[in-house]
C-alpha positions in Angstrom: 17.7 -0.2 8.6 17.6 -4.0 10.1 20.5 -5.9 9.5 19.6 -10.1 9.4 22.8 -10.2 11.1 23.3 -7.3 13.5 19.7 -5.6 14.6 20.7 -1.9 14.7 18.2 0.9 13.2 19.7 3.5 11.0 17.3 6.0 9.3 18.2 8.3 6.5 17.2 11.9 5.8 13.5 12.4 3.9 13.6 16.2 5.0 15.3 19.0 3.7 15.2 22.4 5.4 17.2 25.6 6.8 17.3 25.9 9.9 17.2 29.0 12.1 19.5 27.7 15.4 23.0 27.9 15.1 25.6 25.8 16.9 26.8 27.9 19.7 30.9 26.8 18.6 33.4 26.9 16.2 34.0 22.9 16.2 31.3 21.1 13.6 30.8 18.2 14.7 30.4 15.3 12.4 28.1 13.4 14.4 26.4 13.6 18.4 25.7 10.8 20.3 23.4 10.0 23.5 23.4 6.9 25.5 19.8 4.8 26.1 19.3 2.6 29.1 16.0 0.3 29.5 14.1 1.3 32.9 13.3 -2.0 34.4 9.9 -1.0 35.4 8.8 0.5 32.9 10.5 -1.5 30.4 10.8 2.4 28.6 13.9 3.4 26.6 15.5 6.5 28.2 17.9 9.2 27.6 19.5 11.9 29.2 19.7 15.8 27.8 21.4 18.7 29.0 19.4 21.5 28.5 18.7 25.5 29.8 21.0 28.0 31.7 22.3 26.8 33.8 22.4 23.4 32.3 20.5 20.7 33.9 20.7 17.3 32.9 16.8 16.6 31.8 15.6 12.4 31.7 13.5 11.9 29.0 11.8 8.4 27.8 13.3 7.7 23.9 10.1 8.0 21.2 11.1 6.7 18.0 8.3 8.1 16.2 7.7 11.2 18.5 7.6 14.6 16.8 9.3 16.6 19.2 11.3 17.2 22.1 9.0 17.8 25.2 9.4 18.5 28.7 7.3 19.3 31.7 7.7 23.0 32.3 4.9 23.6 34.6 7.3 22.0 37.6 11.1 23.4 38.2 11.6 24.8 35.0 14.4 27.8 35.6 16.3 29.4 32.9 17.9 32.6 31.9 18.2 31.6 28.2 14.2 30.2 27.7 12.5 32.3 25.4 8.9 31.3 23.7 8.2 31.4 20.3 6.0 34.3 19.1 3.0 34.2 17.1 3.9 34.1 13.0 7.7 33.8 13.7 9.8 32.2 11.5 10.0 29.0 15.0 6.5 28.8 14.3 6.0 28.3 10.6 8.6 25.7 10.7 6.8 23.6 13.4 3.4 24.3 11.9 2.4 25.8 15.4 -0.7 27.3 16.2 -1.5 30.8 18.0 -2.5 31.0 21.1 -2.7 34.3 24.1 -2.4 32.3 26.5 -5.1 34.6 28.4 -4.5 32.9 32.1 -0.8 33.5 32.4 -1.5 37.3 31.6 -0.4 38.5 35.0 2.4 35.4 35.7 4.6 35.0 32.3 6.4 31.9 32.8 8.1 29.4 30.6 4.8 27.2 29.0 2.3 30.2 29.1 3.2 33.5 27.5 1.5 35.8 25.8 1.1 36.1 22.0 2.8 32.9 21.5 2.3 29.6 19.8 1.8 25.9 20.8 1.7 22.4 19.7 0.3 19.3 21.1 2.8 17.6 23.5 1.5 14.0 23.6 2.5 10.8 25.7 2.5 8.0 23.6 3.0 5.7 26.8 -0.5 6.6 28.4 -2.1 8.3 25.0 -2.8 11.5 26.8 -1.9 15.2 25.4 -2.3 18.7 26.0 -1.6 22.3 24.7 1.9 23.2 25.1 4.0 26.6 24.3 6.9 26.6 21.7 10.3 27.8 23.0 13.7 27.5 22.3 16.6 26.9 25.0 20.3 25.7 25.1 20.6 21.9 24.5 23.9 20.7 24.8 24.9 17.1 24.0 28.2 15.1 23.7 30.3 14.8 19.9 31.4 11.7 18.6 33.8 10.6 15.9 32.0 7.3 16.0 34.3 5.5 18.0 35.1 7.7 21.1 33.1 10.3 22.7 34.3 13.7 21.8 33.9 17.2 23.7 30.3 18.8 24.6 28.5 21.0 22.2 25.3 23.1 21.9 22.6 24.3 20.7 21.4 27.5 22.0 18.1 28.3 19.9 17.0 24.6 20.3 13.2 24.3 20.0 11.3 22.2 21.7 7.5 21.8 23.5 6.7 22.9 27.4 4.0 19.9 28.6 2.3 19.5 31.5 3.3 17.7 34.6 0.0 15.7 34.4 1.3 14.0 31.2 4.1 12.5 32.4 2.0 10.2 34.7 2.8 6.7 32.9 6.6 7.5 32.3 9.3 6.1 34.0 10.5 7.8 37.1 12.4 10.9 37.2 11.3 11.4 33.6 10.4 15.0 33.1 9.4 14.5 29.4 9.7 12.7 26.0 12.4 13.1 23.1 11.4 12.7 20.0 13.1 11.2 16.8 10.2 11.2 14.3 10.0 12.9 10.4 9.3 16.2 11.4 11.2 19.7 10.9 11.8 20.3 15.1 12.6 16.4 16.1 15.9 16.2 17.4 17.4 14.1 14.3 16.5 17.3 11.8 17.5 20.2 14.3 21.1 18.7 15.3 21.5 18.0 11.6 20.7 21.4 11.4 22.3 22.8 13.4 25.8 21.3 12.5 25.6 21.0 9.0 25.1 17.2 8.6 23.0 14.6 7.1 19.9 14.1 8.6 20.7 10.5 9.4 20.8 8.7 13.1 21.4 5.2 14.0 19.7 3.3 17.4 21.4 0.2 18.8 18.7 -0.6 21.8 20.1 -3.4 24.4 17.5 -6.0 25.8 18.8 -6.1 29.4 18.2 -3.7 31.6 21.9 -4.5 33.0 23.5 -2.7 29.3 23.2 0.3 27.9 22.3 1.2 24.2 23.2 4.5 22.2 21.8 7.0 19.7 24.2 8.3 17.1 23.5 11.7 15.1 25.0 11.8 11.7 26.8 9.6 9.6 29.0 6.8 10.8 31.5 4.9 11.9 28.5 3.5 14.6 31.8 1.5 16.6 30.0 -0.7 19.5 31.9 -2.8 21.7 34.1 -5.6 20.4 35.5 -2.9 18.3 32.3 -3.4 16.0 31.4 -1.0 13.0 27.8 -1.8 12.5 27.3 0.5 9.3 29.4 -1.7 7.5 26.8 -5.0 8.5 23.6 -2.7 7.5 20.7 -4.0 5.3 18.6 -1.3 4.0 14.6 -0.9 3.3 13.0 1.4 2.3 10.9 4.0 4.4 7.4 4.3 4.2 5.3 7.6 4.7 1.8 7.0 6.1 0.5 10.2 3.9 -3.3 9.9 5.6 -1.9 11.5 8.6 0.1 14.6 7.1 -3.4 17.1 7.2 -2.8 17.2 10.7 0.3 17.4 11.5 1.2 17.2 15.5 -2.3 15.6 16.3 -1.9 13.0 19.4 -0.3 9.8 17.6 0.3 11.4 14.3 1.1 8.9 11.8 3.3 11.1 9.8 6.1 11.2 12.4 6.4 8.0 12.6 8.8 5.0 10.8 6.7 2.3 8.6 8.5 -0.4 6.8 7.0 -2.3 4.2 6.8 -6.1 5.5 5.6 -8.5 2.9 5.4 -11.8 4.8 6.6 -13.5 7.7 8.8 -16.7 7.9 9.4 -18.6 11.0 12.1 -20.9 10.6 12.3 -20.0 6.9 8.8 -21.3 6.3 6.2 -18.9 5.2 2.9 -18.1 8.0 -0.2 -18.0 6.4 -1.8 -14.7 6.7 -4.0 -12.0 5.0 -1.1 -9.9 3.5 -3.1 -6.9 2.4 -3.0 -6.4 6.1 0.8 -5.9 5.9 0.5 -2.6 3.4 -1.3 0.7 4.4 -4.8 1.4 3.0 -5.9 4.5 1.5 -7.8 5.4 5.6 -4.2 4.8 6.5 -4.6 1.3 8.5 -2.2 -1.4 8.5 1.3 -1.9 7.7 4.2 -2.2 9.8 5.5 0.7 12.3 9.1 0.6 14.8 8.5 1.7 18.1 10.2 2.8 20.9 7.5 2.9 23.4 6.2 0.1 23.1 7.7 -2.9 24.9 7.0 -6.2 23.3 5.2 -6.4 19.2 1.8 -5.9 18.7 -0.1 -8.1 16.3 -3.6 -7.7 14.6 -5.2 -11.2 15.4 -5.0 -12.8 12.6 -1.6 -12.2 12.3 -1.2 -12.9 15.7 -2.6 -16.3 15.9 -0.9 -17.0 12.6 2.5 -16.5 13.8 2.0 -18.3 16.9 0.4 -21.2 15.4 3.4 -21.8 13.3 6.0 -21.0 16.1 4.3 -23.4 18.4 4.0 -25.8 15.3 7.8 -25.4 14.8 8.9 -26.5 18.5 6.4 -28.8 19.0 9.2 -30.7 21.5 8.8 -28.0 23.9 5.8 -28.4 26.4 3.4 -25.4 26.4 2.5 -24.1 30.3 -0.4 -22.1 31.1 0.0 -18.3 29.3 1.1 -15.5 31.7 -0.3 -11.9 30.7 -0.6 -10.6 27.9 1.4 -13.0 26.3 -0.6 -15.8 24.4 2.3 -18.8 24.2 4.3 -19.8 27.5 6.6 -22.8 27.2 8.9 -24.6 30.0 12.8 -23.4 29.7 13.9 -26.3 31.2 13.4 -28.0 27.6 14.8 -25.0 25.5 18.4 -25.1 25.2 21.1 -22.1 24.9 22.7 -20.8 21.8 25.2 -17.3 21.4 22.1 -15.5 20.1 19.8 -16.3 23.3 17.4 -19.5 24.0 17.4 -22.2 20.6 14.0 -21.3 19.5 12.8 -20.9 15.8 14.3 -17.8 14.1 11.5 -15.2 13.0 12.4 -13.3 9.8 10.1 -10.1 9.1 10.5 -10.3 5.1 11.3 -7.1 3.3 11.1 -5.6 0.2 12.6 -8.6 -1.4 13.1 -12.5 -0.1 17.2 -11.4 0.2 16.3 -8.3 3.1 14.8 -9.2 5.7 14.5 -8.8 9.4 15.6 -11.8 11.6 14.9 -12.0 15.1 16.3 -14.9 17.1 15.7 -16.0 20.5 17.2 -13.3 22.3 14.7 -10.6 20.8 11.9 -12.7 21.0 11.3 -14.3 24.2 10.9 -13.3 27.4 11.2 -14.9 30.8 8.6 -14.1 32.9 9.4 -16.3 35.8 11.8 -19.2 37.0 11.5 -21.8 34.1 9.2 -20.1 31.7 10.0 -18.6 28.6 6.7 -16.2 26.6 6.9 -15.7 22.8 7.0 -12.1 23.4 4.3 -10.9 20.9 1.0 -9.6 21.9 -2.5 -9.9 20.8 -3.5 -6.0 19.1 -6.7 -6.9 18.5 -9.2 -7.0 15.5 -9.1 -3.5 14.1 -6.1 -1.7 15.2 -4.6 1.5 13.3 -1.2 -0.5 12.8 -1.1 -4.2 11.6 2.0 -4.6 13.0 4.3 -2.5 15.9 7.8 -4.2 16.1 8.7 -3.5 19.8 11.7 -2.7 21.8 12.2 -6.2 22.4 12.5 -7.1 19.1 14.4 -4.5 18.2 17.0 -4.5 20.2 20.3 -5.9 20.1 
């Protein structure tokens, strides 16, 4: 989890299982890894797959909390190896799938519409748009690691995954042809590569804040070695996850809460000095609203209001020798760069510290993770207004998250 001092994301295993896809190799590896860029556009994390026969490298935005992998296969899907998964097969069970005919496609089988075959709910969590898509399995095939160096290519050739529709991709960043997710369930890629190679059910995420750098995803335990010759598991704090159980009676709904990472937050410091907020905000009630959730997909953090205007009350409080300028959208608090000076951890502006499970763990974001320049001269506090009653106190952002 957060490091105060180095702001990679490792998450631990919290699902055991056997799986049915086996590595299509001798060579176990110990971990996998993936490289993540930041689309400049979008401001969306993505990752590239090799998947199918023959293999095609498939671009796919990064979702933290996303239960699946999911591409479009409605648009240039070709492969020899694709085969859906059939109604009450042992695929199905373990993704919780439901059955479906698939009555239209009767006369033009074709991967996404089958007959006799069973579908989840491939969802957008850009846009908030879904459909029905078929289950299948296909060859995956992604790059080993021994932490340090890339190793040699392996795969998975029963890997399952979700056919969507081209219509959901509208919102991702281009090229993207689907979504890969990293969330708690049985079939996101974290639990089938463990799986499928016989290792914990642990991955690490280093995200970069330029555009100009790239991040990583490692699969499996460490070393996580990032340049200067770094081993970041050996700088790790660690919190515990939380499970937002209101969520679990229906599994692979569109923005299931299940899937996705809470931490439990119990107050905010800025500059080491607590805000004053409503903390009951900060836990998850028994409808399942509130806490504090990592996301991928979205860009900057997402505050209730309260919160919101707490925390920027106090920052503004706390560099009260800056000059505000008039707010650019949809950030609330805008302040001239020409009066912020530089440190090695981004612009000197007070240090934010997302307070864990005790005062020792926390979550420190400097100036580098939390502002953003969003012209010549003018530095944003890069939190935004979420509004009065939103599902999720608190969304901690790509931004803040990344390194």
């Amino acid at each position: 989890m957060p490091s105060s001092s180095f702001p990679c994301l490792l998450f631990g295993s919290l699902l055991l299982f056997i799986s049915h896809s086996i590595a299509q190799t001798s060579f176990r590896p110990k971990a996998l890894v993936l490289p993540v860029s930041k689309d400049p556009s979008s401001l969306q994390y993505l990752t590239q797959l090799n998947q199918r026969t023959p293999l095609v490298p498939v671009k796919l935005t990064l979702d933290l909390g996303g239960q699946f992998l999911w591409v479009d296969c409605d648009q240039g899907y070709v492969s020899s190896t694709y085969k859906p998964a059939r109604c009450r097969s042992a695929q199905c069970s373990l993704a919780k799938a439901k059955a479906s005919s698939c009555g239209q496609c009767i006369s033009a089988r074709k991967p996404g519409c089958n007959n006799n075959t069973c579908y989840l709910y491939p969802d957008n969590t850009v846009t908030r748009t879904a459909t029905s898509g078929e289950l299948a399995q296909d060859v995956v095939s992604i790059q080993s690691t021994d932490g340090s160096n890339p190793g040699r290519g392996v795969s998975v050739p029963k890997f399952l995954f979700d056919c969507g529709a081209t219509f959901i991709l509208e919102g991702l960043a281009s090229g993207v042809k689907g979504m890969a997710g990293l969330g708690r369930t049985r079939i996101s890629l974290p639990s089938k590569f463990s799986a499928a190679f016989s290792f914990y059910r642990k991955f690490a995420i280093c995200l970069s804040s330029s555009t100009r750098a790239n991040g990583v995803v490692f699969f499996g335990d460490g070393p996580y070695v990032l340049l200067p010759n770094m081993d970041v598991s050996k700088s790790l704090i660690y919190t515990p996850l939380i499970l937002n159980h209101v969520s679990t009676a229906s599994v692979y709904s569109l923005g299931d809460s299940s899937a996705e990472y809470f931490i439990g937050v119990k107050s905010i410091k800025i500059n080491e000095k607590r805000v004053p907020l409503n903390s009951s905000l900060l836990s998850i009630n028994r409808e399942g609203f509130g806490g504090t959730k990592i996301s991928t997909v979205n860009p900057y953090t997402v505050m209730e209001t309260t919160i919101y205007n707490a925390v920027i009350n106090a920052f503004v409080k706390e560099l009260a020798n800056v000059p505000r300028v008039a707010s650019v959208a949809p950030f609330g608090a805008c302040f001239s760069s020409k009066n912020i000076g530089s440190t090695r951890v981004g612009p000197a502006v007070p240090q934010i510290d997302f307070v864990l499970q005790s005062q020792t763990v926390y979550w420190r974001i400097f100036g580098t993770n939390s502002m953003v320049q969003v012209r010549d001269y003018v530095l944003c506090l890069g939190f935004v207004d979420g509004g009065s009653n939103p599902r999720t106190s608190i969304v901690i952002g790509g931004q803040s998250s990344a390194v």
